[in-house]
DSSP file (Angstrom, degrees, kcal/mol; ACC not computed):
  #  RESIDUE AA STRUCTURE BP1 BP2  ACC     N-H-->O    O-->H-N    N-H-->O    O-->H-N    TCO  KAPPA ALPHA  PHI   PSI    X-CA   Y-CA   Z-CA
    1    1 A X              0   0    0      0, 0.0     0, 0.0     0, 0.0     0, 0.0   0.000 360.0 360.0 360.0 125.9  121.0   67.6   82.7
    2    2 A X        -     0   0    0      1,-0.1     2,-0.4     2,-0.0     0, 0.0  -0.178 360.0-118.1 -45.9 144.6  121.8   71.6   81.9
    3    3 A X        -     0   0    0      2,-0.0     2,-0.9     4,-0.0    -1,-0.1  -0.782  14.8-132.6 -87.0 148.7  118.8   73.3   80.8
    4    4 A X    >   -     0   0    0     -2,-0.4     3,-1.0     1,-0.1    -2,-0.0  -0.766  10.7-167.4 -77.4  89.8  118.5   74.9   77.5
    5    5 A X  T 3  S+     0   0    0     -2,-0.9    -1,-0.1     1,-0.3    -2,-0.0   0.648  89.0  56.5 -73.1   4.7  117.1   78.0   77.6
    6    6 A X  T 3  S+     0   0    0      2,-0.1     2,-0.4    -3,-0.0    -1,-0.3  -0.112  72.0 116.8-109.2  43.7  116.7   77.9   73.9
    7    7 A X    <   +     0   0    0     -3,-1.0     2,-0.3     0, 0.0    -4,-0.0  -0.828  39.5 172.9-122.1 132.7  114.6   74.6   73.6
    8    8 A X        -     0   0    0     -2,-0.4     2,-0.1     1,-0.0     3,-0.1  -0.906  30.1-108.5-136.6 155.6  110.9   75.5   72.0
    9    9 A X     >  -     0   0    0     -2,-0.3     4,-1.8     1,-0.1     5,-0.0  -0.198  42.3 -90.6 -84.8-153.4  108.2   73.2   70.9
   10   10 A X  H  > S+     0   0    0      2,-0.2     4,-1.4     1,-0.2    -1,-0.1   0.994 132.2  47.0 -98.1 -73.6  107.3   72.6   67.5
   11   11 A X  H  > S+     0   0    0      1,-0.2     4,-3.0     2,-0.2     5,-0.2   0.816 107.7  52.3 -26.5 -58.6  104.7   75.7   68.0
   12   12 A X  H  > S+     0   0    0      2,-0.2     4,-1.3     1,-0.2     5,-0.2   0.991 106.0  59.9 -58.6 -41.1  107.2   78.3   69.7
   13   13 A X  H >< S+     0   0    0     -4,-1.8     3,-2.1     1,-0.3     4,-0.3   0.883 112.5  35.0 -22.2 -74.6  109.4   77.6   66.7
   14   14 A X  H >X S+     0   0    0     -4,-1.4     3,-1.7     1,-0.3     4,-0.8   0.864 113.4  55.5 -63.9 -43.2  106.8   78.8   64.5
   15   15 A X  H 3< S+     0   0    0     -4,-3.0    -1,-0.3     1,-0.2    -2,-0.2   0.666 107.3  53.1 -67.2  -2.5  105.5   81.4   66.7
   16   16 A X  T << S+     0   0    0     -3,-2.1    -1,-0.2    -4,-1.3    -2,-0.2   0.425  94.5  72.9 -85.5  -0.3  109.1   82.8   66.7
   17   17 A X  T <4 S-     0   0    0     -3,-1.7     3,-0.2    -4,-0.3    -1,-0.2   0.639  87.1-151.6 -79.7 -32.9  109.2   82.8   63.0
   18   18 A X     <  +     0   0    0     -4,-0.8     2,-0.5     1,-0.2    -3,-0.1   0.763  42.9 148.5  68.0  20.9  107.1   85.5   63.2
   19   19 A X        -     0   0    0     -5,-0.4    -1,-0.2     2,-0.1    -2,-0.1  -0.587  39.6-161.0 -66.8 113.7  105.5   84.3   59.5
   20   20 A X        +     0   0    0     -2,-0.5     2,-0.4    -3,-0.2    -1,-0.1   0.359  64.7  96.1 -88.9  26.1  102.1   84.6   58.4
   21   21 A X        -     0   0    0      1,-0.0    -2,-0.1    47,-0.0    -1,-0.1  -0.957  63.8-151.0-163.7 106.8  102.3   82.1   55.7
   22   22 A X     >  -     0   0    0     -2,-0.4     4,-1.2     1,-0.1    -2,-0.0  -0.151  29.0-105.8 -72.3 155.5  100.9   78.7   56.9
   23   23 A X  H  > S+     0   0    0      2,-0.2     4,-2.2     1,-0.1     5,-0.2   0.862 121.7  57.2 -61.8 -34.7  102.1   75.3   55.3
   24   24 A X  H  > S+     0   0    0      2,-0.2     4,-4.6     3,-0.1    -1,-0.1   0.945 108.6  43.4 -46.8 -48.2   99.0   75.0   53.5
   25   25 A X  H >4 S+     0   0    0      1,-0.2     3,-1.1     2,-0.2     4,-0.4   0.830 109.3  56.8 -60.8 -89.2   99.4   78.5   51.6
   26   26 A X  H 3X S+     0   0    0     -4,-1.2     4,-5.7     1,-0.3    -1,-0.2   0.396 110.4  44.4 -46.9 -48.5  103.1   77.7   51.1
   27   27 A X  H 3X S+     0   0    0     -4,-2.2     4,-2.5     1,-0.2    -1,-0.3   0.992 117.8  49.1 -64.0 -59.9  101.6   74.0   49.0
   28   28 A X  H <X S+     0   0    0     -4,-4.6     4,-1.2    -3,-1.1     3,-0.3   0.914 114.7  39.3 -41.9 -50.3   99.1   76.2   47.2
   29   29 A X  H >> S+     0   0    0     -4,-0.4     3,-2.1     1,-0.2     4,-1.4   0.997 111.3  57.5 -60.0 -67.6  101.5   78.9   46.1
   30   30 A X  H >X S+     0   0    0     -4,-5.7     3,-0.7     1,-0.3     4,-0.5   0.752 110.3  46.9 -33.9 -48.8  104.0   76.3   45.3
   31   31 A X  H 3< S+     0   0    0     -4,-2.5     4,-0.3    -3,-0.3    -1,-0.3   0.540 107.7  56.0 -79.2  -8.8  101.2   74.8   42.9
   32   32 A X  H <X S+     0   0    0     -3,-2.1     4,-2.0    -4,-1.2    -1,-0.2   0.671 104.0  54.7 -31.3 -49.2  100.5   77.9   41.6
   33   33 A X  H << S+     0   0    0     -4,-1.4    -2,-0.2    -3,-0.7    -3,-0.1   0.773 107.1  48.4 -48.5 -63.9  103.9   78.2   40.7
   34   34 A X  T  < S+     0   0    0     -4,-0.5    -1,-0.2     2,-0.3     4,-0.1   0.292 109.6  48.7 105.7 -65.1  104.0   75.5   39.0
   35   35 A X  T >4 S+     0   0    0     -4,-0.3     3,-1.6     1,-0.2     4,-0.4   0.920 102.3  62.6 -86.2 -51.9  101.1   75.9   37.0
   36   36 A X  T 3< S+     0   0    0     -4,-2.0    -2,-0.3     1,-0.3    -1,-0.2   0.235  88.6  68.1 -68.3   3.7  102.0   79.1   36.1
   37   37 A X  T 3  S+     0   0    0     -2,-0.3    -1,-0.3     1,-0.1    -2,-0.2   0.869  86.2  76.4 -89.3 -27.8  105.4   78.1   34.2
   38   38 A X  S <  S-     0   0    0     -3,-1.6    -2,-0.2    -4,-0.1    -3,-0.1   0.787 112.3-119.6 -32.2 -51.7  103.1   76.4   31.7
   39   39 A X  S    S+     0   0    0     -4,-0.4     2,-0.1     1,-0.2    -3,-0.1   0.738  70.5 111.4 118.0  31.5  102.5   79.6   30.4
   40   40 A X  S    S-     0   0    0     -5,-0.3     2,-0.3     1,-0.1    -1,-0.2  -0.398  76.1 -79.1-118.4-169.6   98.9   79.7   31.0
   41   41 A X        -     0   0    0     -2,-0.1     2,-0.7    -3,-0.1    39,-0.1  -0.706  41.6-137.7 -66.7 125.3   96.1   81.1   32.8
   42   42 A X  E     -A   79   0A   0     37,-0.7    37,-0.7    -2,-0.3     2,-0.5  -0.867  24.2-160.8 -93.1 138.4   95.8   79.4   36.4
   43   43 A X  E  >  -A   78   0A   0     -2,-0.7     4,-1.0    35,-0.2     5,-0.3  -0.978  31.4-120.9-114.1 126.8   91.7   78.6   37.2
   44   44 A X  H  > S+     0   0    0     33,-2.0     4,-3.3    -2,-0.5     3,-0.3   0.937 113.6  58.1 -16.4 -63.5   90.6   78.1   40.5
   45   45 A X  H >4 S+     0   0    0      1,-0.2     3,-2.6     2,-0.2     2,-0.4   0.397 106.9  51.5 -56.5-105.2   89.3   74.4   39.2
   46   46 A X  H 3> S+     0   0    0      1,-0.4     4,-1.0     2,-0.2    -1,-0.2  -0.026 106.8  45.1 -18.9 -54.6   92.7   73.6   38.1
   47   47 A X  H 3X S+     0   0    0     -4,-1.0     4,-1.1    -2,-0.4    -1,-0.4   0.623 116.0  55.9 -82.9 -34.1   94.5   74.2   40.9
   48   48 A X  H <<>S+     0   0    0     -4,-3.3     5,-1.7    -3,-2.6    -2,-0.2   0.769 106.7  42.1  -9.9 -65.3   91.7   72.4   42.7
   49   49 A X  H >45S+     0   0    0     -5,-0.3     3,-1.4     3,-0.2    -2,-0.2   0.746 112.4  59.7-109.5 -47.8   91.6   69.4   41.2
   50   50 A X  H 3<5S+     0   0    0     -4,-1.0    -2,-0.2     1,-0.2    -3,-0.2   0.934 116.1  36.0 -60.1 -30.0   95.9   69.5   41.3
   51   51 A X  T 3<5S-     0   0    0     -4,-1.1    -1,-0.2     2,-0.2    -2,-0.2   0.323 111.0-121.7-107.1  13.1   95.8   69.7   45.3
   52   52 A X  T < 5S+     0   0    0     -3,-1.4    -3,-0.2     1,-0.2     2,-0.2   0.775  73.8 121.2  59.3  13.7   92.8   67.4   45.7
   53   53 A X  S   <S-     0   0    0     -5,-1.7    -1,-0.2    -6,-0.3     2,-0.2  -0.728  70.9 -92.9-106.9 160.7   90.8   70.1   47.5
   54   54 A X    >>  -     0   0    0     -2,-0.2     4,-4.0     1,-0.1     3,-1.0  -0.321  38.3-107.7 -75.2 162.2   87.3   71.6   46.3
   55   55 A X  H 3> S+     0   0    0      1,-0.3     4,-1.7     2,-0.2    21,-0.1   0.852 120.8  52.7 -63.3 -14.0   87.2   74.7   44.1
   56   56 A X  H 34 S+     0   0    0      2,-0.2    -1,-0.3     3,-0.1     4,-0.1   0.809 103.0  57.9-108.2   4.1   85.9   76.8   47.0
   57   57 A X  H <> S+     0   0    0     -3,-1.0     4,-2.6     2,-0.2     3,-0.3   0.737 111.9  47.1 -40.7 -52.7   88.8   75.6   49.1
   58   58 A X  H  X S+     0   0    0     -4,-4.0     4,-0.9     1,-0.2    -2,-0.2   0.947 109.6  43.3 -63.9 -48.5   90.7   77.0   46.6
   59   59 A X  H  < S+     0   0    0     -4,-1.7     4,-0.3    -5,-0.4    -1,-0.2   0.590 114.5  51.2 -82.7   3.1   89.4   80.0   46.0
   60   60 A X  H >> S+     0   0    0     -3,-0.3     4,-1.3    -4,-0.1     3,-1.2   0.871 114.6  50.1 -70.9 -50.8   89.0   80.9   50.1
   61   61 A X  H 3X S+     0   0    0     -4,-2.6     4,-4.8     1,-0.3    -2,-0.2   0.831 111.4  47.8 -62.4 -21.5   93.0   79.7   50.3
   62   62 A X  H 3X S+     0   0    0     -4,-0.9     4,-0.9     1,-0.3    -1,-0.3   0.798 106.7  59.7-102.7  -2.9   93.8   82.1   47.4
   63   63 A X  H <> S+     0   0    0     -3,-1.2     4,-1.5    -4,-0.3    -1,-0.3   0.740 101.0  51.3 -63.3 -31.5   92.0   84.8   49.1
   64   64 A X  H  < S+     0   0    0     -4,-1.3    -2,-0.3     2,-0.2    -3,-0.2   0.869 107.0  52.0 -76.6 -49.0   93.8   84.7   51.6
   65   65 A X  H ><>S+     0   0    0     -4,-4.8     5,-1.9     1,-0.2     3,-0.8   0.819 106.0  57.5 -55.3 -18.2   97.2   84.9   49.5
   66   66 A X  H 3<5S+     0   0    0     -4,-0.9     3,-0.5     4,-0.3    -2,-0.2   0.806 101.9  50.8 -22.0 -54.7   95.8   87.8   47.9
   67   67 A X  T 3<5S+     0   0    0     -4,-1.5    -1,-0.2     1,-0.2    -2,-0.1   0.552 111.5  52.0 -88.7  28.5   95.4   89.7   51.5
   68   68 A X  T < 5S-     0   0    0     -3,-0.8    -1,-0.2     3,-0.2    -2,-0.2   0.436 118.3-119.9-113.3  -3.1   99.4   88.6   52.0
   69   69 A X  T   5S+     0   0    0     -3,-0.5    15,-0.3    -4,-0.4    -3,-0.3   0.868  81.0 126.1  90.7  28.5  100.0   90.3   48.5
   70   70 A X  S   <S-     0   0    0     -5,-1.9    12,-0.9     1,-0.3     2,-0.4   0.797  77.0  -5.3-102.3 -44.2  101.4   86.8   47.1
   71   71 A X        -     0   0    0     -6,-0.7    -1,-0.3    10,-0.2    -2,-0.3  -0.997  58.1-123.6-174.2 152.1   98.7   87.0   44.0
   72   72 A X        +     0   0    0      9,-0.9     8,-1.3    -2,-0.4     2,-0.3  -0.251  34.8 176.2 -80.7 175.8   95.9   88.6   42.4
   73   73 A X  B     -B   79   0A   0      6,-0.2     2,-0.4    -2,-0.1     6,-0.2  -0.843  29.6-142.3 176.4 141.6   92.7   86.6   41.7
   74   74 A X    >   -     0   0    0      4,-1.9     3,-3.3    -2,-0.3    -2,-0.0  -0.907  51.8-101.0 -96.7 134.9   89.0   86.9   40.2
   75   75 A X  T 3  S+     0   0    0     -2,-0.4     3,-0.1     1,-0.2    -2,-0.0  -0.327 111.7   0.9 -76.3 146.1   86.8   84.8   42.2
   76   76 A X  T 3  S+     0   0    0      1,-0.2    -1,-0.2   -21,-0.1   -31,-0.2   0.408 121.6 115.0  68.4  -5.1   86.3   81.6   40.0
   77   77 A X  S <  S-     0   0    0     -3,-3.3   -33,-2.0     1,-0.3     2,-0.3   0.430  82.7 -77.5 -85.4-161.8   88.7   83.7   37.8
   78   78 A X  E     -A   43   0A   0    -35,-0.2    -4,-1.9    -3,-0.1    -1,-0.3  -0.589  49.6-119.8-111.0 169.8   92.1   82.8   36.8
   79   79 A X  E     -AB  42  73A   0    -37,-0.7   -37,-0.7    -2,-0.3     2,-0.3  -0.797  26.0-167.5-119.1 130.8   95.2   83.3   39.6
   80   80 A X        -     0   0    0     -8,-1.3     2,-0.1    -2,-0.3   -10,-0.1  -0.902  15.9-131.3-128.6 165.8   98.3   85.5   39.2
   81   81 A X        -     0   0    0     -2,-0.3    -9,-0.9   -10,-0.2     2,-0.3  -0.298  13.8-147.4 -64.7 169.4  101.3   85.8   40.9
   82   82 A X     >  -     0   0    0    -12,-0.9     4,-1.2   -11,-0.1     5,-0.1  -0.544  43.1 -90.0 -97.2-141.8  102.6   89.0   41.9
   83   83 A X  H  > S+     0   0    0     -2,-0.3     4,-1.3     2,-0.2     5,-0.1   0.749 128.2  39.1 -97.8 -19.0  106.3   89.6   42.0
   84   84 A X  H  > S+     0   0    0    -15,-0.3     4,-1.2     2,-0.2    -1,-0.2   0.725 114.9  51.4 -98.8  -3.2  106.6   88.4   45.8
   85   85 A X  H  4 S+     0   0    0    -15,-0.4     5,-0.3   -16,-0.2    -2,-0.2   0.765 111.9  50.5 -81.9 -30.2  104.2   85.6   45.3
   86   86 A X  H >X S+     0   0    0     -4,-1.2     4,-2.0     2,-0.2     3,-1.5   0.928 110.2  50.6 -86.1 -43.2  106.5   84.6   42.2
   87   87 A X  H 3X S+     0   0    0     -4,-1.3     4,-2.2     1,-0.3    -2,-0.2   0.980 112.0  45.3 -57.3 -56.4  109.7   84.7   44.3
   88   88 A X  H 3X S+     0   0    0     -4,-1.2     4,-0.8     1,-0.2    -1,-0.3   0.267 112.3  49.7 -47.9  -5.9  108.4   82.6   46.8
   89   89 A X  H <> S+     0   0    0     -3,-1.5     4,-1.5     2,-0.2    -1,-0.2   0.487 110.1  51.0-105.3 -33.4  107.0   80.4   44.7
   90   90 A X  H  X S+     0   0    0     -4,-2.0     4,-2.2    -5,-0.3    -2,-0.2   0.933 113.1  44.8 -32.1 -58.2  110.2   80.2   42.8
   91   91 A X  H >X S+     0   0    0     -4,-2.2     4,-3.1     2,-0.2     3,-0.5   0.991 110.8  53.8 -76.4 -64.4  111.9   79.6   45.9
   92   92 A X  H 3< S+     0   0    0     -4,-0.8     4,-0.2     1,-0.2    -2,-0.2   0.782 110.2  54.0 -30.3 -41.1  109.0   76.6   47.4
   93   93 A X  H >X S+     0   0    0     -4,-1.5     3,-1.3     2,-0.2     4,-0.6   0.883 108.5  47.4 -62.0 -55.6  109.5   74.8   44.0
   94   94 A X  H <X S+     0   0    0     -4,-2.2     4,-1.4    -3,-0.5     5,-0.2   0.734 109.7  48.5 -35.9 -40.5  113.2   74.7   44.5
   95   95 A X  H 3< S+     0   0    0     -4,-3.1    -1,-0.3     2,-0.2    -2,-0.2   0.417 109.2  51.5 -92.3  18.0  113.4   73.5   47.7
   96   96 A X  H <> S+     0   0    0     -3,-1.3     4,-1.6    -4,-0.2    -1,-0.2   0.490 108.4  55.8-105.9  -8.9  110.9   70.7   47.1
   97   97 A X  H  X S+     0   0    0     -4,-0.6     4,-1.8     2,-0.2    -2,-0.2   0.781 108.6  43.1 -84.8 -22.0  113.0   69.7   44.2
   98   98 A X  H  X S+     0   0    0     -4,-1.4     4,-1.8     2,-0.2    -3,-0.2   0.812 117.4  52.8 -84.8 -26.9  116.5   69.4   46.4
   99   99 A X  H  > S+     0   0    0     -5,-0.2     4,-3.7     2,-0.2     5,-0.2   0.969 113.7  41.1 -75.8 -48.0  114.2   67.6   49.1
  100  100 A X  H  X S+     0   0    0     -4,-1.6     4,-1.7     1,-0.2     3,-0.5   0.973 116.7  43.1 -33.8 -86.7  113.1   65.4   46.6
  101  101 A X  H  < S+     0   0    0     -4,-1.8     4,-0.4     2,-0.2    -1,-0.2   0.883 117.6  54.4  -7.4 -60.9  116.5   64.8   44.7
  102  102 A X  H  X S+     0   0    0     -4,-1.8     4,-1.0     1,-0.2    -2,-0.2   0.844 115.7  34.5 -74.5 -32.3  117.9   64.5   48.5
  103  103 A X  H  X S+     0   0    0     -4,-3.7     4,-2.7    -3,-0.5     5,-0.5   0.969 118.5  46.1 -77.6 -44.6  115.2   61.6   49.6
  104  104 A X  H  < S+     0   0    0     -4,-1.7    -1,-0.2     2,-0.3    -2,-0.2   0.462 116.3  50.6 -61.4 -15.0  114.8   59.5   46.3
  105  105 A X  H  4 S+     0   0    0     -4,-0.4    -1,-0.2    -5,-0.2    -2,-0.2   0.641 121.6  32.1-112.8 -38.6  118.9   59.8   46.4
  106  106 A X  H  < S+     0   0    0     -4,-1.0    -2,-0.3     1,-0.2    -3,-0.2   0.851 127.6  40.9 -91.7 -28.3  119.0   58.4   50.8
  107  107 A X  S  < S-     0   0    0     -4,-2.7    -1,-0.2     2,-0.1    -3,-0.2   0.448 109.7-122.7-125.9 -11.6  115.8   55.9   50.5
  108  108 A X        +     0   0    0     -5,-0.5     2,-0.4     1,-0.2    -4,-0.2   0.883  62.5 136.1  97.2  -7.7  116.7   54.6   47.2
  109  109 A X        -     0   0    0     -6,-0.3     3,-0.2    -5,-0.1    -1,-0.2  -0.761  57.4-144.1-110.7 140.2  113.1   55.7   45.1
  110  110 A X  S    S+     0   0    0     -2,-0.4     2,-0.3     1,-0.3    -6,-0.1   0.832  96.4  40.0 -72.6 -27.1  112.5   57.1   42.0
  111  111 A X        +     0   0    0      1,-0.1    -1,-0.3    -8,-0.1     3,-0.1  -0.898  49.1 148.5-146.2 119.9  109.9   58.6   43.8
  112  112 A X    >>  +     0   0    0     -2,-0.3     4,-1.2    -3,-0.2     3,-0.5  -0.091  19.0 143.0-122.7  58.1  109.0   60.2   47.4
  113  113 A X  H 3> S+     0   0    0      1,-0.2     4,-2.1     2,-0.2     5,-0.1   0.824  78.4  56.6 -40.9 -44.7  106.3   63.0   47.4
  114  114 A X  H 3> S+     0   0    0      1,-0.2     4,-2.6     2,-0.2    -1,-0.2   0.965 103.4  49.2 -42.7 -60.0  105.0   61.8   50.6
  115  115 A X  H <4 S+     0   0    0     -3,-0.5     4,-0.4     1,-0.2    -2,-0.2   0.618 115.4  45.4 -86.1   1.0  108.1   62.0   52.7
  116  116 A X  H  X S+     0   0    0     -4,-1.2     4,-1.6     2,-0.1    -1,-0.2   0.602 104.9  62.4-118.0  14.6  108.9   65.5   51.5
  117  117 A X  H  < S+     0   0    0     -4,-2.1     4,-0.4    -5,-0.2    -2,-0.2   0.880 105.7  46.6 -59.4 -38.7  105.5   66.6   52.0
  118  118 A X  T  < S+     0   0    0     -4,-2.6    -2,-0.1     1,-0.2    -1,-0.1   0.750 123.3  27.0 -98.8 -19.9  105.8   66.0   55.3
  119  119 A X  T >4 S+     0   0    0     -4,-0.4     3,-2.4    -5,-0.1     4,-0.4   0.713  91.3  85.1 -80.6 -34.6  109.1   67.5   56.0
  120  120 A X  T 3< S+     0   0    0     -4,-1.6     3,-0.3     1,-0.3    -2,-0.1   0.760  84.7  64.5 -66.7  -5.2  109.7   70.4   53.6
  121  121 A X  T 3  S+     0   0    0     -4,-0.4    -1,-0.3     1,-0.2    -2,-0.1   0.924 102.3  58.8 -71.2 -24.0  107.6   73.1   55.9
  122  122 A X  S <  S+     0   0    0     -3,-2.4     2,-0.3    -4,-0.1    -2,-0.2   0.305  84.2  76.2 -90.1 -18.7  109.9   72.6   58.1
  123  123 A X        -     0   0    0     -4,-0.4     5,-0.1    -3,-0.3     2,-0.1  -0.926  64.2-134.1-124.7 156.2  113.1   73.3   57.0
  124  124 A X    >>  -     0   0    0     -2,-0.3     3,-4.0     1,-0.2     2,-1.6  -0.313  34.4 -99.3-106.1 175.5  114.6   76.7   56.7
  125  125 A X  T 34 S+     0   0    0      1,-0.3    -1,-0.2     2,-0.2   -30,-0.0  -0.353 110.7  62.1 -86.7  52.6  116.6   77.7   53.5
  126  126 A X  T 34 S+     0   0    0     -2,-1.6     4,-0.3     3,-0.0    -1,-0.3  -0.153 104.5  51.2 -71.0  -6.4  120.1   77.3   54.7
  127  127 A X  T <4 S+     0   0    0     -3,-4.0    -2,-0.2     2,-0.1     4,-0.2   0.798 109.7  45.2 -97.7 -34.1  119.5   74.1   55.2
  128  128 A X  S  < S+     0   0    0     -4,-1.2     4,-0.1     2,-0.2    -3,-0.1   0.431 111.1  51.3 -75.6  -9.4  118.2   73.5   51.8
  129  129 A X  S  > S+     0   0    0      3,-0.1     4,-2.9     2,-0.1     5,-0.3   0.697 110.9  52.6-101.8 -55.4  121.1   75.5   49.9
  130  130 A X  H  > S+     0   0    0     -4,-0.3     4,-0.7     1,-0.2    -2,-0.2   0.751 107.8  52.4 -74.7   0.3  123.6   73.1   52.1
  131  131 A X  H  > S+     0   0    0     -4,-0.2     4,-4.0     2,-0.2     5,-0.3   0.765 111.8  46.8 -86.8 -22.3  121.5   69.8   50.7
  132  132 A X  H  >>S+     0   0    0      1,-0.3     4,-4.5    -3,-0.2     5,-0.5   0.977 113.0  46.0 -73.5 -38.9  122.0   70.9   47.0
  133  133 A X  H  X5S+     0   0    0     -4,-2.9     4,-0.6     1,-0.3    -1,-0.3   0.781 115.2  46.9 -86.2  -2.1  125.5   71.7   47.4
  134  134 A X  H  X5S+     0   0    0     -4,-0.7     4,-1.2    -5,-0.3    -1,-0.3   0.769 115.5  46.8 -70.3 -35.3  126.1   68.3   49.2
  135  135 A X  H  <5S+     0   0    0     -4,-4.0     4,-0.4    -3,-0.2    -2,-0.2   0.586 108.9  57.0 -92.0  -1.2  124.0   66.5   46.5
  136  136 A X  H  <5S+     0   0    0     -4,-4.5    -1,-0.2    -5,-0.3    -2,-0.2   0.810 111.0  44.6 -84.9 -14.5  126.0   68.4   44.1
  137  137 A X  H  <<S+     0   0    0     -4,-0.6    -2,-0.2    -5,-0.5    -3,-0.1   0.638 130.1  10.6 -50.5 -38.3  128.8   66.9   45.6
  138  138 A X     <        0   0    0     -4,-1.2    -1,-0.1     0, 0.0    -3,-0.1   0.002 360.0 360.0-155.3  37.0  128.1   63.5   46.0
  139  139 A X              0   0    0     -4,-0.4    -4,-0.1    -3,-0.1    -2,-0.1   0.573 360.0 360.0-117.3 360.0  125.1   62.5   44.3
């Protein structure tokens, strides 16, 4: 069998991604997101309690979007976006809603959160722009 010289594991992928923004951050931001269309204040407990983690899980993770310039935060305080933490959360929200759409539409379920938690880090946003416009097509 030819070799591929372009064959990575799961890891080189991501280290060729050159990203600094972990799957975790991405599910935090995303629930940030989230919360923050409500039109409210996000609090550390809130956002807690939404992701099943403790509040100082939460506020360590959102210190650490803070030092990638995704949102502002008072510890124990309330949570902001800034304007690239709000695009990117924009954008995480969409695509978990066309993975969503795309699985519930192929398995048959009103509902499968599981099975695009476990995929949606994983796929990169051409791939997610060609599922909407196939499930606007035929769904």
């Amino acid at each position: 069998m030819p070799q591929n010289d372009n064959f990575y594991t799961l890891k080189g992928y991501s280290l060729l991604e050159h990203t600094k923004i972990t799957s975790s951050m991405e599910d935090y931001l995303e629930m940030i997101y989230r919360l923050s269309q409500e039109n409210q204040p996000v609090r550390i407990k809130e956002l807690a309690e939404c992701l099943h983690v403790k509040p100082s899980s939460a506020s360590k993770m959102t210190g650490n979007l803070r030092k990638q310039g995704l949102v502002g935060f008072e510890k124990y305080g309330t949570v902001s976006l800034t304007s690239d933490g709000k695009e990117l959360g924009e954008y995480l929200l969409f695509r978990h809603q066309i993975l969503t759409r795309f699985f519930c539409y192929v398995n048959q379920k009103t509902d499968d959160l599981e099975q695009v938690e476990k995929v949606e880090h994983f796929i990169d946003p051409e791939t997610v722009y060609n599922i909407q416009k196939w499930l606007d097509k035929f769904a």
